[in-house]
BALOBA-1460 file (C-alpha; in Angstrom, 3 decimals):
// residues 75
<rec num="1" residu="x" x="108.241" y="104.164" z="177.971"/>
<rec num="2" residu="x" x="110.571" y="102.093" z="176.234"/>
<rec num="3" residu="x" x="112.984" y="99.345" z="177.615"/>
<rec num="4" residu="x" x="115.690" y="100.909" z="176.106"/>
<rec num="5" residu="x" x="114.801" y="104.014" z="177.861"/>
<rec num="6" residu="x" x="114.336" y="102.679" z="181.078"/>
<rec num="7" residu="x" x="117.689" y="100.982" z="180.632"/>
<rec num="8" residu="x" x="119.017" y="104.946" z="180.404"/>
<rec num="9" residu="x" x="116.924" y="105.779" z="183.339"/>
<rec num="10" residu="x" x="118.093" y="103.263" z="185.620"/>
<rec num="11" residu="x" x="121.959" y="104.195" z="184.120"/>
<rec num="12" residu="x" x="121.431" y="107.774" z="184.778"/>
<rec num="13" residu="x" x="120.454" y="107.147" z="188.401"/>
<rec num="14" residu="x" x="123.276" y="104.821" z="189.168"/>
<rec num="15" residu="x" x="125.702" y="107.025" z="188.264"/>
<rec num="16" residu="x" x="124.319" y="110.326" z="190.028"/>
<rec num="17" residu="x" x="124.418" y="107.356" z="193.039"/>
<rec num="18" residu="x" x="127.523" y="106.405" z="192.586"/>
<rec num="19" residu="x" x="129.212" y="110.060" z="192.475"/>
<rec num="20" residu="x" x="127.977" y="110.307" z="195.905"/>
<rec num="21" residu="x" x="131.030" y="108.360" z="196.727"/>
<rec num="22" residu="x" x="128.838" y="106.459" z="199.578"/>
<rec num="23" residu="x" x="128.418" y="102.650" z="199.865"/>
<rec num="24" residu="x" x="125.143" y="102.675" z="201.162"/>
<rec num="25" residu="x" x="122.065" y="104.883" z="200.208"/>
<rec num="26" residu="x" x="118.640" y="105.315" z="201.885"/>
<rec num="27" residu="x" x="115.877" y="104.004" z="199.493"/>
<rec num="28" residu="x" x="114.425" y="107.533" z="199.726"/>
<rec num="29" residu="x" x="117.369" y="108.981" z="198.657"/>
<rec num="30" residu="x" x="117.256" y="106.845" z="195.529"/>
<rec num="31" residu="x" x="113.393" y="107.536" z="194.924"/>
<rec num="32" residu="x" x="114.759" y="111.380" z="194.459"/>
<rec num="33" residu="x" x="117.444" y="110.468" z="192.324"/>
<rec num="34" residu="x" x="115.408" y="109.011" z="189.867"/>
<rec num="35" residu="x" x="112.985" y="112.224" z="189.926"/>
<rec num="36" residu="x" x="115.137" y="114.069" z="187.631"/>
<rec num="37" residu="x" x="115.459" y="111.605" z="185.037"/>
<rec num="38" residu="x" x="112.067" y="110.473" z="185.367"/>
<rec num="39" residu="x" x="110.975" y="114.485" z="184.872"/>
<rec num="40" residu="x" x="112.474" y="114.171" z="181.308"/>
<rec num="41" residu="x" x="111.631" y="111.047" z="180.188"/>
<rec num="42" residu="x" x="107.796" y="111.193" z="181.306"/>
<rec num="43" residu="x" x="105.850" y="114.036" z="182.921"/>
<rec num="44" residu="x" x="102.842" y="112.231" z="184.296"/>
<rec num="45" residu="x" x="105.243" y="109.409" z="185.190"/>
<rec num="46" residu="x" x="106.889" y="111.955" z="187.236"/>
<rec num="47" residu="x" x="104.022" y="113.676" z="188.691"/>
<rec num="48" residu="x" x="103.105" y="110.206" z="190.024"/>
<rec num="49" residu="x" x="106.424" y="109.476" z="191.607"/>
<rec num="50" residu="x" x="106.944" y="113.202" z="192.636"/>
<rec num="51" residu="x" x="104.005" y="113.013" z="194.574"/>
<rec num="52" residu="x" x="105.296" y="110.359" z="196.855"/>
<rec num="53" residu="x" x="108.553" y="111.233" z="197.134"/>
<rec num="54" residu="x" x="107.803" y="114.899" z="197.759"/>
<rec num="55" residu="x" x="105.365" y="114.289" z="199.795"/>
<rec num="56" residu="x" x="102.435" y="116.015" z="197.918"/>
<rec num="57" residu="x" x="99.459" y="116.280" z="200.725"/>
<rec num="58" residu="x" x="96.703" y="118.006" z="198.848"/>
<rec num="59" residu="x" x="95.740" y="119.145" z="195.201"/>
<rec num="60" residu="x" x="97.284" y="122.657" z="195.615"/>
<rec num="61" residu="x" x="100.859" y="120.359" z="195.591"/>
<rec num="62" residu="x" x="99.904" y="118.719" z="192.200"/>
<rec num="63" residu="x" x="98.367" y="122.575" z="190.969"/>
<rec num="64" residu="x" x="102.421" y="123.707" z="191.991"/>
<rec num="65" residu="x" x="104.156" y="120.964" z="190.578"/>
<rec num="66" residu="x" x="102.195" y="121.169" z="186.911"/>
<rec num="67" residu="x" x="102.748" y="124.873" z="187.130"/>
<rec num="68" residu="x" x="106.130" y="124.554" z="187.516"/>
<rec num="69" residu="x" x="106.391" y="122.298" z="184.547"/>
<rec num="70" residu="x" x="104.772" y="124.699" z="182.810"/>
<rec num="71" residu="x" x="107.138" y="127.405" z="183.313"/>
<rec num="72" residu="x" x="110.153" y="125.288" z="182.948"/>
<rec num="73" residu="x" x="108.888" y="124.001" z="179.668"/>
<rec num="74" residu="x" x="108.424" y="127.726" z="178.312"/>
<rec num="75" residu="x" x="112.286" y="128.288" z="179.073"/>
């Protein structure tokens, strides 16, 4: 990953912040705003994040989340 591109990153979750018209946020709430972003920029990247912020508890949740990926990448 670029800086430039995690310039865009950081942009891109401000914004979808910000249009929740609320001054203040829950840190967790900003950890899944950035999973979205992060999904198109980098897919292990994601995985790695998604996995907190999901809450993946077991390998089944990673075997889901790849598949997933899969499919949406065949769309």
């Amino acid at each position: 990953m670029t800086d430039d591109q995690l310039a865009v990153l950081a942009q891109r979750v401000e914004e979808a912040i910000r249009l929740k018209g609320v001054s203040e946020i829950d840190a967790h709430d900003v950890g899944l705003a950035i999973l979205q972003p992060l999904k198109e920029l980098d897919l292990v990247a994601y995985l790695r994040f998604a996995s907190v912020y999901r809450g993946f508890d077991c390998l089944e949740d990673f075997e889901s989340a790849i598949e997933e990926l899969r499919t949406e990448g065949e769309k």
